[in-house]
DRENDO-1510 file (C-alpha; in Angstrom, 1 decimal, always signed):
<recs>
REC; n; res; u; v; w
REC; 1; UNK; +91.7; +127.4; +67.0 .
REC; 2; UNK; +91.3; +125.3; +64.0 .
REC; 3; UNK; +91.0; +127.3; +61.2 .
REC; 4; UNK; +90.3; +126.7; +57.1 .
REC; 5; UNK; +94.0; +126.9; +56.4 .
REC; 6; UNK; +94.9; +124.0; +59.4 .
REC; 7; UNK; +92.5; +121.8; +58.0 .
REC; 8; UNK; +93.7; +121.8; +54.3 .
REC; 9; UNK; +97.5; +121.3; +55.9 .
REC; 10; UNK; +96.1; +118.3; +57.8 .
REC; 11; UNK; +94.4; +116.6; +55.3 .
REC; 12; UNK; +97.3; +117.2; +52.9 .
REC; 13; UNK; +99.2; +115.0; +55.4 .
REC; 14; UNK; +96.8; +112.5; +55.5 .
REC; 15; UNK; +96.5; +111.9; +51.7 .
REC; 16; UNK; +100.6; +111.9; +52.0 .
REC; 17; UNK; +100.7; +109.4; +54.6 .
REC; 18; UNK; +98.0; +107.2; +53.4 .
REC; 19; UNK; +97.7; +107.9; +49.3 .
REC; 20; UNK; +94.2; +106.9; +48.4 .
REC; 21; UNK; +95.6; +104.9; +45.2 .
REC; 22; UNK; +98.0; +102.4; +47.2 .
REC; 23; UNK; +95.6; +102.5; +50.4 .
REC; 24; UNK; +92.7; +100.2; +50.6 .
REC; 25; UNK; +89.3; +101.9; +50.9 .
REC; 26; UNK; +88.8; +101.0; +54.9 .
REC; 27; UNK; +92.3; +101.4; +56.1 .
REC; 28; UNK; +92.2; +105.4; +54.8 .
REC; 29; UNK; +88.7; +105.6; +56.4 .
REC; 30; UNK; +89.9; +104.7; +59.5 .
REC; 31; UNK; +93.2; +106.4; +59.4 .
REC; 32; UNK; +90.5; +109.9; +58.5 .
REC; 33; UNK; +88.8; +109.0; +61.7 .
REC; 34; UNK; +91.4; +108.8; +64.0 .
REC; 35; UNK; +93.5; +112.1; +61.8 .
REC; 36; UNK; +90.3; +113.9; +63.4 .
REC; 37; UNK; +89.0; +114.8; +60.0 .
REC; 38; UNK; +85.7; +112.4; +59.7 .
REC; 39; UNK; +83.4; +115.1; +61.3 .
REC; 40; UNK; +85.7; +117.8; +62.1 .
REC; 41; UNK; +83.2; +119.5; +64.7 .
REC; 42; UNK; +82.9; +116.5; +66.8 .
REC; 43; UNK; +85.7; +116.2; +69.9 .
REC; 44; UNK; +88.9; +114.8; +69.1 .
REC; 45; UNK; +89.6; +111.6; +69.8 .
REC; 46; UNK; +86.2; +110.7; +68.2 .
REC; 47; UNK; +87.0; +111.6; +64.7 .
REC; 48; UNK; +87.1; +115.7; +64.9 .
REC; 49; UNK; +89.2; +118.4; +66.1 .
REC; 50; UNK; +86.3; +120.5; +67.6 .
REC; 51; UNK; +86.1; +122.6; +64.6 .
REC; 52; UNK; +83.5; +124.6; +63.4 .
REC; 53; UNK; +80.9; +122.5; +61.6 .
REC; 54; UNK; +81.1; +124.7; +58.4 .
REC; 55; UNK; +84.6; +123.9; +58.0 .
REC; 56; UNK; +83.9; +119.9; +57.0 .
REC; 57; UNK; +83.3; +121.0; +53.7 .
REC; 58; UNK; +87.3; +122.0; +53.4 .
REC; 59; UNK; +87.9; +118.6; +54.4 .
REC; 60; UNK; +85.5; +117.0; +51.8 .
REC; 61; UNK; +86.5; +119.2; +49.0 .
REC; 62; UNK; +90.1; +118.7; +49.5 .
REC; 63; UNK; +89.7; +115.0; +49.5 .
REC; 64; UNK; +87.0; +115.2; +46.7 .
REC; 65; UNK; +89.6; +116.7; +44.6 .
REC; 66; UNK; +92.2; +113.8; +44.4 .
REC; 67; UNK; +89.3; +111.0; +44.3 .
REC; 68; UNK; +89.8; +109.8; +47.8 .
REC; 69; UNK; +87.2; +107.2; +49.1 .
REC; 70; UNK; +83.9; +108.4; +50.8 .
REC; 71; UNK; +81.9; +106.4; +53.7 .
REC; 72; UNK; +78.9; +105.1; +51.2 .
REC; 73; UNK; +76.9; +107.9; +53.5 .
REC; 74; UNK; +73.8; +106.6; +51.8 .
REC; 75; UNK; +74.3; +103.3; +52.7 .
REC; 76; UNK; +74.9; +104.7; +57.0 .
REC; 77; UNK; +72.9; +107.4; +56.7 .
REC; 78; UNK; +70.9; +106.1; +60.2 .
REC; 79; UNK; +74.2; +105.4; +61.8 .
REC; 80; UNK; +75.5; +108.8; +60.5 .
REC; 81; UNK; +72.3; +111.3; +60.8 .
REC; 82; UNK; +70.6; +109.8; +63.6 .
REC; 83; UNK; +72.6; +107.7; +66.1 .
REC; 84; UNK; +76.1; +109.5; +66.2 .
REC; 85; UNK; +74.6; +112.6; +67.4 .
REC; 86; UNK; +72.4; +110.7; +69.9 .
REC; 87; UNK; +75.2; +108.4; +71.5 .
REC; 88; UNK; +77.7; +111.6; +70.6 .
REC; 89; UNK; +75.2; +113.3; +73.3 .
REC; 90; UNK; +74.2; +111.4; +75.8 .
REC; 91; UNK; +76.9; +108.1; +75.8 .
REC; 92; UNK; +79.3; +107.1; +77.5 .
REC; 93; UNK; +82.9; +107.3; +77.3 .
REC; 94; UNK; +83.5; +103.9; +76.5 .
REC; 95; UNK; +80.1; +103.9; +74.2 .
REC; 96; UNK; +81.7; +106.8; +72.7 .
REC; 97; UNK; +84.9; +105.2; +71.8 .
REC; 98; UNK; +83.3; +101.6; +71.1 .
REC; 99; UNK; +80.7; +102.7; +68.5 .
REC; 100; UNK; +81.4; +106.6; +66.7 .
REC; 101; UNK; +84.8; +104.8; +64.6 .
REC; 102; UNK; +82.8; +101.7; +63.0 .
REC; 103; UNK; +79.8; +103.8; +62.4 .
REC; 104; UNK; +81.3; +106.4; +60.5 .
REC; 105; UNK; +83.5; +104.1; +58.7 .
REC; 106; UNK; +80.9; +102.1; +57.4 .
REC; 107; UNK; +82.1; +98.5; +58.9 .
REC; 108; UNK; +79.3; +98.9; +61.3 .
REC; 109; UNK; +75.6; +99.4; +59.9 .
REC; 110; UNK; +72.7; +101.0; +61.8 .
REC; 111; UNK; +68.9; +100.8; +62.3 .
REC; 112; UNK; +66.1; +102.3; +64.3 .
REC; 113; UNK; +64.0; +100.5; +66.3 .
REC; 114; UNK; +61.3; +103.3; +67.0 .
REC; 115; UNK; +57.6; +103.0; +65.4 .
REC; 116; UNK; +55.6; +99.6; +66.5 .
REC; 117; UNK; +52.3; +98.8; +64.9 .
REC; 118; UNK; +50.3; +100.2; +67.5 .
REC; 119; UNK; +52.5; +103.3; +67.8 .
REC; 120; UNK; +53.7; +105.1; +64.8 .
REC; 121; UNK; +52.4; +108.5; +64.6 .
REC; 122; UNK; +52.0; +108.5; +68.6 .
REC; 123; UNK; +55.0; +107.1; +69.3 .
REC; 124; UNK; +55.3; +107.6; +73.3 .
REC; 125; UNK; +52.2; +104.8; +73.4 .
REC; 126; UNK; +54.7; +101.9; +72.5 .
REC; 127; UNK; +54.8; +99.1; +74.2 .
REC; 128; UNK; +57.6; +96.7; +73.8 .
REC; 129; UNK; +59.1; +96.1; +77.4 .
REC; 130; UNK; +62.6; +96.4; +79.1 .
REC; 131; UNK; +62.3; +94.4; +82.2 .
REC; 132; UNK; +65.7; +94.6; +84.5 .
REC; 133; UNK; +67.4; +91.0; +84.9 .
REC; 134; UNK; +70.9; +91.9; +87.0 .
REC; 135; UNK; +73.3; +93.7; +84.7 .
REC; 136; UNK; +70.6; +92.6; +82.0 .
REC; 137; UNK; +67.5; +94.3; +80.1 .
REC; 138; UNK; +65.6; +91.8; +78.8 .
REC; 139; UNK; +62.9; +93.0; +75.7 .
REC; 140; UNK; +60.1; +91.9; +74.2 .
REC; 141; UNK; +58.1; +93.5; +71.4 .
REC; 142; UNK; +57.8; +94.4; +67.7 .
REC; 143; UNK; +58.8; +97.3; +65.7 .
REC; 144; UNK; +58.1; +97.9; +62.2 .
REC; 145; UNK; +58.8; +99.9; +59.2 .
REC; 146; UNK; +62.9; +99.4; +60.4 .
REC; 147; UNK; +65.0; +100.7; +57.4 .
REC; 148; UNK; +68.1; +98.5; +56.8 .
REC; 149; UNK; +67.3; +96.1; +59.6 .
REC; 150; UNK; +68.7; +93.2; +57.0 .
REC; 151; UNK; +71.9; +94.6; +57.0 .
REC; 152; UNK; +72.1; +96.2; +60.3 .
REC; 153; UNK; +74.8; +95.5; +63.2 .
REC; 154; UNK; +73.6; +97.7; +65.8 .
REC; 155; UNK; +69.8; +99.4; +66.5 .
REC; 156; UNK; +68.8; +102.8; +68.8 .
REC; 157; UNK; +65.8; +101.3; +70.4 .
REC; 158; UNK; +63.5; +102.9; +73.1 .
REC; 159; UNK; +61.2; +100.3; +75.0 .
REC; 160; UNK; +58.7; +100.9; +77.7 .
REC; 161; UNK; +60.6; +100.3; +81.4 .
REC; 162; UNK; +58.0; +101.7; +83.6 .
REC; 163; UNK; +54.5; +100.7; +82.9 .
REC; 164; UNK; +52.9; +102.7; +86.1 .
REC; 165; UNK; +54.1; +106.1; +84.8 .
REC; 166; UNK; +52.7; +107.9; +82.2 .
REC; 167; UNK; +53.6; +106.9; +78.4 .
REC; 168; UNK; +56.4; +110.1; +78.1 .
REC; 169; UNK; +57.6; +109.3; +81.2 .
REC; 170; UNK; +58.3; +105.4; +81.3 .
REC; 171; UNK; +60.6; +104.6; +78.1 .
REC; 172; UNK; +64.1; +104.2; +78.1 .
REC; 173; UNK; +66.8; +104.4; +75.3 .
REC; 174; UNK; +69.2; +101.4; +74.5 .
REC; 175; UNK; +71.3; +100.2; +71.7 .
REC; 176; UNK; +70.6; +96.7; +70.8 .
REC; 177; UNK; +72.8; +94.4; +68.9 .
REC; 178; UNK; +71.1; +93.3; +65.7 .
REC; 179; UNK; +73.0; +89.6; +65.9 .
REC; 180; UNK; +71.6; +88.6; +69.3 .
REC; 181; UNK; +69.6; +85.8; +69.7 .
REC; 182; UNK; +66.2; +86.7; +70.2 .
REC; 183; UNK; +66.0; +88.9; +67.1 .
REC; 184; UNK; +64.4; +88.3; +64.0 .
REC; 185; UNK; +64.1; +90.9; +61.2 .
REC; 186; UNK; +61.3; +90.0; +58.3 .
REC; 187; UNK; +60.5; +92.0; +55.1 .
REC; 188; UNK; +58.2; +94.2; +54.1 .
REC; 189; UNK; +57.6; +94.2; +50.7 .
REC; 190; UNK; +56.6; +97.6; +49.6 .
REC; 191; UNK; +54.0; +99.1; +46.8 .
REC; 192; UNK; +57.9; +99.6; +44.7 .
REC; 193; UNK; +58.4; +95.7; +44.6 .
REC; 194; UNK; +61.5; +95.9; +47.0 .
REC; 195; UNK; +61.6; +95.6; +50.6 .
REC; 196; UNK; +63.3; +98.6; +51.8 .
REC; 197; UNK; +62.0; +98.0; +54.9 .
REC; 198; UNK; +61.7; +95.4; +57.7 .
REC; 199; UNK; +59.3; +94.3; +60.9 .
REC; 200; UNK; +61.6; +93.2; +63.9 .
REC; 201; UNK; +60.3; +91.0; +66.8 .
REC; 202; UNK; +62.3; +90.7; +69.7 .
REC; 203; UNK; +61.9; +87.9; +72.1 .
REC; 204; UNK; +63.7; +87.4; +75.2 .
REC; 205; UNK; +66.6; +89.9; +73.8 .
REC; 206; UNK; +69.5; +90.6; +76.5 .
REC; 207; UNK; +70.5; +93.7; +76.5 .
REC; 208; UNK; +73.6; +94.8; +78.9 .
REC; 209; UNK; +73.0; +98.0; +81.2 .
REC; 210; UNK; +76.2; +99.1; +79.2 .
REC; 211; UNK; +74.5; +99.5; +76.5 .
REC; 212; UNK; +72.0; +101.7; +77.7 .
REC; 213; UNK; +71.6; +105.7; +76.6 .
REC; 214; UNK; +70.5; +108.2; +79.2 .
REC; 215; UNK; +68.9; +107.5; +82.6 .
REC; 216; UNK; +66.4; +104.9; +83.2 .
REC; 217; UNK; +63.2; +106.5; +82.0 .
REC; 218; UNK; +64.5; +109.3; +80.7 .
REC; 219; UNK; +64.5; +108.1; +77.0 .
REC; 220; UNK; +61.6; +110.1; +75.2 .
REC; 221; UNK; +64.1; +113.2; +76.0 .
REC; 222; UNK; +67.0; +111.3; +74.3 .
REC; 223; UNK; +64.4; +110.1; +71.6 .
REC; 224; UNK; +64.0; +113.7; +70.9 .
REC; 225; UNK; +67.9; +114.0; +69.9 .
REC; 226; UNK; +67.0; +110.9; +67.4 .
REC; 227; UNK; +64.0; +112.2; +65.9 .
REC; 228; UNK; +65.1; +116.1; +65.4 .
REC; 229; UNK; +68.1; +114.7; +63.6 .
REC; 230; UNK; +66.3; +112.8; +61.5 .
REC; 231; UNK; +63.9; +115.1; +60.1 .
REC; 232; UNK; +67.1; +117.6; +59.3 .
REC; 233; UNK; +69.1; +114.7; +57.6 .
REC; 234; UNK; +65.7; +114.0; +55.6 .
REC; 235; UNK; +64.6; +117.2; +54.9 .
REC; 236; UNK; +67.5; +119.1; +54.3 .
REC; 237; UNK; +70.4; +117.5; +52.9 .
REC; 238; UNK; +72.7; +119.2; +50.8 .
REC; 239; UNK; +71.8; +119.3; +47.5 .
REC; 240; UNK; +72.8; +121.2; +44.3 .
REC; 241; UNK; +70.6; +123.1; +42.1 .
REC; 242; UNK; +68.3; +120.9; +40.3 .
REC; 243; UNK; +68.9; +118.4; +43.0 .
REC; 244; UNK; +67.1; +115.7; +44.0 .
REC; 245; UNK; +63.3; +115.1; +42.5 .
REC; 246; UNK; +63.1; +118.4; +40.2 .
REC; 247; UNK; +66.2; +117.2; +38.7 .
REC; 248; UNK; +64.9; +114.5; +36.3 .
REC; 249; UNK; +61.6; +116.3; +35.3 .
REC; 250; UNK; +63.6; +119.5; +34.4 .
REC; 251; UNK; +65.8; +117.2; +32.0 .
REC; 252; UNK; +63.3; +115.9; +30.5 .
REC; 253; UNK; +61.5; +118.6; +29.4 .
REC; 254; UNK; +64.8; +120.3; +28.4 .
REC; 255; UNK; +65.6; +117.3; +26.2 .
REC; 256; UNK; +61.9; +116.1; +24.9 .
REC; 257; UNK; +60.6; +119.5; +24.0 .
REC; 258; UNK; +57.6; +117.3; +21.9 .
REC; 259; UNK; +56.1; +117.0; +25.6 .
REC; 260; UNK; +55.8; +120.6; +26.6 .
REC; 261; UNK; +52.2; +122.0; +27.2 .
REC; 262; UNK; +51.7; +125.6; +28.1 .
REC; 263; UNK; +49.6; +124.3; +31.7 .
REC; 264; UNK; +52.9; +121.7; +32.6 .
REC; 265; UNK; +55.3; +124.6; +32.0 .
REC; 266; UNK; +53.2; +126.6; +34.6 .
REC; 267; UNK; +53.3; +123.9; +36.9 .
REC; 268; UNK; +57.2; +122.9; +36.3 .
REC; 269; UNK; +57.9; +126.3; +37.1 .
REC; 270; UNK; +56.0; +127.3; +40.2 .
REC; 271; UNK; +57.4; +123.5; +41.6 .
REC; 272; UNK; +61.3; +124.4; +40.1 .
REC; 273; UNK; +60.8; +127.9; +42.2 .
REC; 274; UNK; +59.7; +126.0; +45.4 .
REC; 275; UNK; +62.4; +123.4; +45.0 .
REC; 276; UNK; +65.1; +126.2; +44.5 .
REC; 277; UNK; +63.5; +128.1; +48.0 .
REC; 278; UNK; +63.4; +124.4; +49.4 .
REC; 279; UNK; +67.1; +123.8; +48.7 .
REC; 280; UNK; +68.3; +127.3; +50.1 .
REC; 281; UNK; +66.2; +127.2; +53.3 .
REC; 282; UNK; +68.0; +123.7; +53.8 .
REC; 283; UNK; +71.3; +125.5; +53.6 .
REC; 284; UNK; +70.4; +128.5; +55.8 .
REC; 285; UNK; +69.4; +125.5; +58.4 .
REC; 286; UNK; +72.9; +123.9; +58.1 .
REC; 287; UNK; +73.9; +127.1; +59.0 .
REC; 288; UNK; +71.9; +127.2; +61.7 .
REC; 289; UNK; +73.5; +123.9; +63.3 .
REC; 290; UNK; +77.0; +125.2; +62.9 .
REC; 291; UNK; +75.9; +127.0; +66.7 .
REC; 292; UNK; +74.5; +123.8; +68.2 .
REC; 293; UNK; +72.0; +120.8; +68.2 .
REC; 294; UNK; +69.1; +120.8; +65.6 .
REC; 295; UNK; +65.6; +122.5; +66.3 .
REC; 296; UNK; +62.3; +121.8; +65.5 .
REC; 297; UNK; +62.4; +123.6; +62.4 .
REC; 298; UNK; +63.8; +120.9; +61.0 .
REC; 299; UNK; +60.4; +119.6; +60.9 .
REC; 300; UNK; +59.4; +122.3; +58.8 .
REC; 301; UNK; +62.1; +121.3; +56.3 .
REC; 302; UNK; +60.7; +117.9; +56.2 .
REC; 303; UNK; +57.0; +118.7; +55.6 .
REC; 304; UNK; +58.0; +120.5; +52.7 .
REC; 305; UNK; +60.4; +117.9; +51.3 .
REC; 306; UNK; +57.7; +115.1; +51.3 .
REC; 307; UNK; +55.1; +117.9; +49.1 .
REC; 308; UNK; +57.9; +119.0; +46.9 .
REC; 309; UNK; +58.6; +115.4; +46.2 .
REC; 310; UNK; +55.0; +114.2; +46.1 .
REC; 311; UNK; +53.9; +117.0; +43.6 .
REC; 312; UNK; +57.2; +116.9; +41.5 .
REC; 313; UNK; +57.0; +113.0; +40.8 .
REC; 314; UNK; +53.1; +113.5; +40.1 .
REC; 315; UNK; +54.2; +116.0; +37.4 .
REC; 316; UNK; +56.8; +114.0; +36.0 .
REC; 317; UNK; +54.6; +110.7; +35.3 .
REC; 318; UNK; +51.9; +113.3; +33.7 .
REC; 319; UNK; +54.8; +114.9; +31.1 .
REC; 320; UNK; +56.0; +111.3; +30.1 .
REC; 321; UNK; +52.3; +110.5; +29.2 .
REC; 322; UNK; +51.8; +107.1; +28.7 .
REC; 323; UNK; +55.7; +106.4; +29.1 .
REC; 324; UNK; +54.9; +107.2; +32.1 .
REC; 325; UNK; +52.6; +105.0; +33.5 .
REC; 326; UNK; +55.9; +101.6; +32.7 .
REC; 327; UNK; +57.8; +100.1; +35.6 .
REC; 328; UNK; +60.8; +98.7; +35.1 .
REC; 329; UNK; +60.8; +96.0; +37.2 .
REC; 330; UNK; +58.5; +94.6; +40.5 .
REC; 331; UNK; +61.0; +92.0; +41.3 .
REC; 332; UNK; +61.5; +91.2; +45.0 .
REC; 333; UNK; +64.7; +93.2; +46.8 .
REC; 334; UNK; +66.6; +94.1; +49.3 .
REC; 335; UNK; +68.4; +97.0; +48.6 .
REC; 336; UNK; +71.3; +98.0; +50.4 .
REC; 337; UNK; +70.6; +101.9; +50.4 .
REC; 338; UNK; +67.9; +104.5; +49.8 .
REC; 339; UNK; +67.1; +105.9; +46.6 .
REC; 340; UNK; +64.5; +108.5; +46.4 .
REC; 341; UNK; +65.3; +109.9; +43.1 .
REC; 342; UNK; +66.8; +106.5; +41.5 .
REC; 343; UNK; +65.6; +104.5; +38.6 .
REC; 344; UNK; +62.1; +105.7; +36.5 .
REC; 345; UNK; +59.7; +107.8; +37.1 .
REC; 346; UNK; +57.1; +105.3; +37.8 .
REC; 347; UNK; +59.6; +104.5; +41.1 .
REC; 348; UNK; +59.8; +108.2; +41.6 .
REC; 349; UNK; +56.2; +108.8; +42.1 .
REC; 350; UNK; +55.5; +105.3; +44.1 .
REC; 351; UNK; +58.5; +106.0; +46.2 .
REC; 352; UNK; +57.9; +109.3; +47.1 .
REC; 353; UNK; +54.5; +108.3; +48.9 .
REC; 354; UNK; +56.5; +107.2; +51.6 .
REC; 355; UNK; +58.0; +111.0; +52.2 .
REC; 356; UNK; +55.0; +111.6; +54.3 .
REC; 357; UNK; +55.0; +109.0; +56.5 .
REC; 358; UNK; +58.9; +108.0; +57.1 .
REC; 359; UNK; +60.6; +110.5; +59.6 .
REC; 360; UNK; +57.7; +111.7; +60.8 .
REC; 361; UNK; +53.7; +112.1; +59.5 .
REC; 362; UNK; +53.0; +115.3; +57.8 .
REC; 363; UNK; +50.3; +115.3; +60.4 .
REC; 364; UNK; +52.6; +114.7; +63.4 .
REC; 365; UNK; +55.0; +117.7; +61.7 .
REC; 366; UNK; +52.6; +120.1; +61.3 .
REC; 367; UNK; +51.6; +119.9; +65.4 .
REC; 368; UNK; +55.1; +120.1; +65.5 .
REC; 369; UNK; +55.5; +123.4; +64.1 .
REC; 370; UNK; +52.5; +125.2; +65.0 .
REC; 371; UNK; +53.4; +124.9; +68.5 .
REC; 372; UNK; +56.9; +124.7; +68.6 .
REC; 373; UNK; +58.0; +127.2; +66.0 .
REC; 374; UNK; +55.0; +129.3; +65.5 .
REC; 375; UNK; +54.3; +128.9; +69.3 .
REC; 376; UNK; +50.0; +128.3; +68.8 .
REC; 377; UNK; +48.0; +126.7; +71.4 .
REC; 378; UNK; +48.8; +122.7; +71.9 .
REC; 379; UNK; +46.0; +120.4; +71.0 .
REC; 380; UNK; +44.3; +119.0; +74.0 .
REC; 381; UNK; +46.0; +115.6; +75.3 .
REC; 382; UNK; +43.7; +114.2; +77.7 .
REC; 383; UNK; +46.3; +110.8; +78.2 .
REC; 384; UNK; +49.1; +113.0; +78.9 .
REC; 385; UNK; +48.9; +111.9; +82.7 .
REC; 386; UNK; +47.6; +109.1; +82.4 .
REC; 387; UNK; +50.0; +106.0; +83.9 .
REC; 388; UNK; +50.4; +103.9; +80.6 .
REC; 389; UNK; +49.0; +100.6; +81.7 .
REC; 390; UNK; +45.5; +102.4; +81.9 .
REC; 391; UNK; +45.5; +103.2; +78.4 .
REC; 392; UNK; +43.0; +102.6; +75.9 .
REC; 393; UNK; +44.9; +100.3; +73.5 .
</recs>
């Protein structure tokens, strides 16, 4: 058993066979990976010793503490949060072993092909197709609102394989490769300036059989994998007190005490409270996954992420007064990671907009949880039987 006292011994013999001041950045990375101490609760073999999950943090401290190189998780966070466990779950072998090492290193980038223009919030009514060509999947469609899609090698991408059945029931799971022909990734320029975000059309993409997740038809199930993990990797990442949005607004009003009214304090201190609770539950929920795969309260953690944020950047424009109201720059860009709390305020409270859409509506959560967690009657679906094709659309 692989306890806190192993780990430190192992990584101390990593950081003496590859010192992080005479070893480039990806040659340590990979030598982490393959020393079983990238994510120490996966198998080993894939870049863990099938550790407890809590135990990473022994790793990451150790590490931390001699100024070794991280994995830029901001910059993979898809790759990380949302495909590892997916392919870690339901791959291959060989996928395994092809695409875990590159992801978490950071030489291979990820996206998520997902939400279309005609399916967002009711996902399962998407229509790009996977038609079966030999060995081949051939797909045509469009997705949209596709996070690092510019800079993306590979994509998780569920398409509709089965017409005739009903829309749950007829997708399947695939990774695509961002570089085939056939794919072409266009901005979308957002209300920041930047284009953090991309629309994709495929046309006529190959796609091997290989490269498929799951059974044939089976992929809103392995969606589900996807989607879970991306509301927990949203909603409750690690994050020290004063993290994240509160973190800015309770500086300034530390350091500008000219700005203080008796109503903002009220306000700064009933959101500071709810960040605090935020931040805790988060950690609890970590907890939680140490004894398996993520739940749906993850989507609890994510509704009140997108408030907390919504409501603290409101409050930090309305203490900087007119200051508030400047933007710092509207110029087109494509930036290689995302910020939430970066920059000014003014691309605080723009940004944060997006909290209730991205991962998930607010809407689409709160279903979630009423019937899933609190276990309340599910709202009638009258298309939930209905074969696809025969869809209103």
């Amino acid at each position: 058993m692989t306890d806190a006292a192993e780990l430190r011994r192992r990584t101390q013999e990593l950081l003496a066979a590859h010192p992080p001041a005479t070893t480039d950045r990806l040659g340590f990375l990979r030598a982490r990976f393959d020393a079983g101490l990238a994510w120490v609760h996966y198998p080993e073999g894939l870049g863990g010793l099938g550790a407890p999950r809590s135990l990473q943090a022994v790793v990451d401290e150790e590490l931390a503490a001699v100024g070794a190189p991280d994995n830029d998780p901001r910059r993979i966070g898809i790759g990380l949060g949302m495909a590892a466990p997916t392919v870690l779950r339901y791959g291959t072998d060989e996928q395994k072993a092809r695409f875990l090492r590159p992801l978490w290193t950071g030489e291979e980038v990820w996206c998520q092909l997902f939400s279309e223009p005609g399916a967002g919030s009711d996902l399962a009514a998407l229509g790009t197709r996977a038609v079966r060509e030999g060995e081949d999947w051939v797909i045509d469609g469009q997705k949209v609102w596709t996070s690092s899609a510019h800079l993306a090698r590979w994509a998780i991408l569920i398409a509709r394989t089965d017409p005739d059945a009903p829309k749950h029931a007829g997708i399947t799971y695939f990774v695509c490769d961002m570089t085939d022909p056939g794919v072409e990734v266009r901005p979308l320029r957002q209300i920041t300036g930047e284009a953090e975000f991309n629309e994709v059309f495929l046309t006529g993409v190959r796609i091997p059989d290989s490269h498929r997740l799951g059974e044939v038809g089976d992929g809103w199930r392995v969606a589900q994998t996807t989607l879970m993990n991306e509301r927990v990797s949203i909603g409750g990442m690690r994050l020290p007190r004063e993290g994240g949005m509160i973190g800015p607004v309770a500086k300034t009003w530390r350091e500008r005490p000219a700005l203080r009214t008796h109503e903002l304090h009220q306000r700064l201190v009933k959101l500071w409270i709810e960040a605090e609770v935020s931040r805790l539950t988060a950690e609890r929920l970590r907890q939680q996954l140490n004894a398996g795969q993520p739940g749906y309260e993850g989507s609890g953690m994510k509704l009140a992420f997108a408030r907390l944020n919504q409501e603290i950047s409101g409050l930090e424009v309305e203490l900087r007064g007119e200051e508030g109201l400047l933007y710092d720059d509207w110029t087109m860009r494509r930036p290689e990671l995302v910020d939430f709390t970066g920059r000014d305020a003014g691309y605080r409270y723009l940004r944060s907009k997006g909290n209730s859409i991205e991962g998930g509506t607010s809407e689409v959560l709160l279903n979630i949880v009423a019937e899933r967690v609190l276990g309340l009657p599910a709202e009638p679906r009258t298309d939930k039987d209905v074969p696809w094709k025969d869809l209103a659309r």
